[in-house]
C-alpha positions in Angstrom: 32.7 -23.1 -2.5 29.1 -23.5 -2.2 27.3 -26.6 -2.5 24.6 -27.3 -4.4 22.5 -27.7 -1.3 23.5 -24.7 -0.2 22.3 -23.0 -3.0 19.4 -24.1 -3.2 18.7 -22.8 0.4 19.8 -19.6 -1.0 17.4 -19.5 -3.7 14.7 -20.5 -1.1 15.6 -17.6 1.0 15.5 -15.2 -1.6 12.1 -16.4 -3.2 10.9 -15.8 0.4 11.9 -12.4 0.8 10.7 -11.4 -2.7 7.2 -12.6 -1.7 7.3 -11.1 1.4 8.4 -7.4 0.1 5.4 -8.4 -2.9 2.8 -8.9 0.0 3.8 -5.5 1.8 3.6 -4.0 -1.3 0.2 -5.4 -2.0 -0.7 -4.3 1.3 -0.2 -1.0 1.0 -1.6 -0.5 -1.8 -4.9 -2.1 -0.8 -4.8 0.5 2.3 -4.2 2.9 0.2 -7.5 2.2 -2.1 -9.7 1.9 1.0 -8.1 5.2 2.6 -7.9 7.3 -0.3 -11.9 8.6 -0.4 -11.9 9.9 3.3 -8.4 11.5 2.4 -9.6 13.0 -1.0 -12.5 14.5 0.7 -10.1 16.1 3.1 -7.2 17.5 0.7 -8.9 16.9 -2.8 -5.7 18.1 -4.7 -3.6 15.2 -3.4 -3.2 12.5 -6.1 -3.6 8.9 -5.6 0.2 8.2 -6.0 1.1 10.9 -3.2 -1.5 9.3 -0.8 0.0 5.7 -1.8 3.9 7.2 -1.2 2.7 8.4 2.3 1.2 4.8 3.3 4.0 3.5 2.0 6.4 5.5 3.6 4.5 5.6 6.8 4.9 1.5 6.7 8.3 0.9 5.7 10.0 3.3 7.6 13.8 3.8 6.5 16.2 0.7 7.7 12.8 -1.5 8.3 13.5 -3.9 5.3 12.7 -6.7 7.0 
């Protein structure tokens, strides 16, 4: 049985991680707006939501969630 010390370390923990997969997503998307024009002027039919998935994939490789 847990404490409620314990707990409240959990919760802390788990805030944490949330803000830290938050910022990664805010990060790739911000890389994603700056990188988009050069990419756009390269392959103008790719959409702004495939450029963002390949950022984002290209970031957060499979298994890499922390």
């Amino acid at each position: 049985m847990k404490t409620k010390r314990h707990e409240a370390t959990d919760l802390r923990l788990s805030d944490a991680t949330r803000e830290h997969e938050v910022q990664r997503e805010i990060d790739s998307f911000l890389r994603a707006i700056n990188s988009y024009p050069d990419r756009f002027a390269r392959e103008p039919y790719l959409s702004f939501q495939q450029h963002l998935s390949s950022i984002v994939t290209a970031s957060h490789p499979p298994g890499t969630d922390k």
